[in-house]
N, C-alpha and C positions, 0 to 999 in steps of 0.2 A: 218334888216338883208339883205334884197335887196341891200345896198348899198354896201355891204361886198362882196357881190360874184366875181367882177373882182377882188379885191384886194387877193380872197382867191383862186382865180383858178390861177391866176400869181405868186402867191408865191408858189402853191401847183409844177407848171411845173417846176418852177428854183430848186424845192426840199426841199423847207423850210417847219420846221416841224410848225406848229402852236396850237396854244391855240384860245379857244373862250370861252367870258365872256359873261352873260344875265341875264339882269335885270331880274328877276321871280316875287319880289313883293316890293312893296312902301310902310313903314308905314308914316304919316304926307307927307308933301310937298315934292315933288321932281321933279330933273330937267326934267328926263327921267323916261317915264311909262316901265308896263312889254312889254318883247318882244326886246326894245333895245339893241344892243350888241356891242362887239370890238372884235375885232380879232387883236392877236400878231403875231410875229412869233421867233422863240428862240435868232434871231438877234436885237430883239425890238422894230424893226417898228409896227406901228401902225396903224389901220383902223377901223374907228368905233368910238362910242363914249355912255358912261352908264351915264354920271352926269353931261354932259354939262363943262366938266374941274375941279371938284370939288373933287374927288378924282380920276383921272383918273393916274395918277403915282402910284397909291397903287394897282389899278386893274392889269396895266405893271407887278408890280412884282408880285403876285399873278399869272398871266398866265406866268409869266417866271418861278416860283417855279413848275407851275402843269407839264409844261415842264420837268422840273429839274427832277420830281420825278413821273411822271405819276400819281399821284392820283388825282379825279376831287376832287372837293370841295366845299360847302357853303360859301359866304364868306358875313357879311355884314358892311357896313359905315351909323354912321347916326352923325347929330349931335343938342343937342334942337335949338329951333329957337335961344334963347339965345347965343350961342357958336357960331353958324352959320353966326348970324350979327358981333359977336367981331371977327372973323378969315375974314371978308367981304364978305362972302357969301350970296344969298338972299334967302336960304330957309332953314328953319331944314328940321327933318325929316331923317328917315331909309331906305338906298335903300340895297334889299337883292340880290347876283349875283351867280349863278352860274358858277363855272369855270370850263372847260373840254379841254384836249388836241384833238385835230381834228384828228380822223386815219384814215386813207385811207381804 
């Protein structure tokens, strides 16, 4: 989360509204523990990182939807270790993320 905070005070000055996504829990292997997060902001940049690249385009729209509609949300991605090696990934495994828009 540390790493987020100039990227979230520089977006927050310019006026940009934001979403922030956080690991809360891992089932099997994953790339990123609890506590990890990303922060969007409704134009799509991004700061931060939940799976190491592995599904980080689905968490983008997931904090652009919480944006869209103010509701937070559970959200989770897993896939077996099986699925994970055929798509080239190196880990199964469930990462579960909480998504919330940032209010001032």
């Amino acid at each position: 989360m540390r790493e987020l905070i100039n990227d979230i005070q520089r977006w927050r000055r310019q006026g940009h509204r934001i979403a922030l996504a956080r690991v809360v829990d891992v089932e099997g292997s994953g790339p990123r523990l609890p506590g990890a997060a990303m922060a969007v902001t409704e134009g799509g940049e991004v700061a931060g990182s939940v799976s190491g690249g592995c599904v980080e385009g689905a968490v983008v729209s997931e904090a652009l939807d919480v944006l869209a509609t103010g509701d937070r949300r559970m959200v989770s991605f897993g896939y077996s270790d099986d699925e994970a090696f055929a798509v080239g990934l190196t880990c199964g495994g469930t990462v579960h993320l909480f998504v919330e828009p940032l209010d001032w």
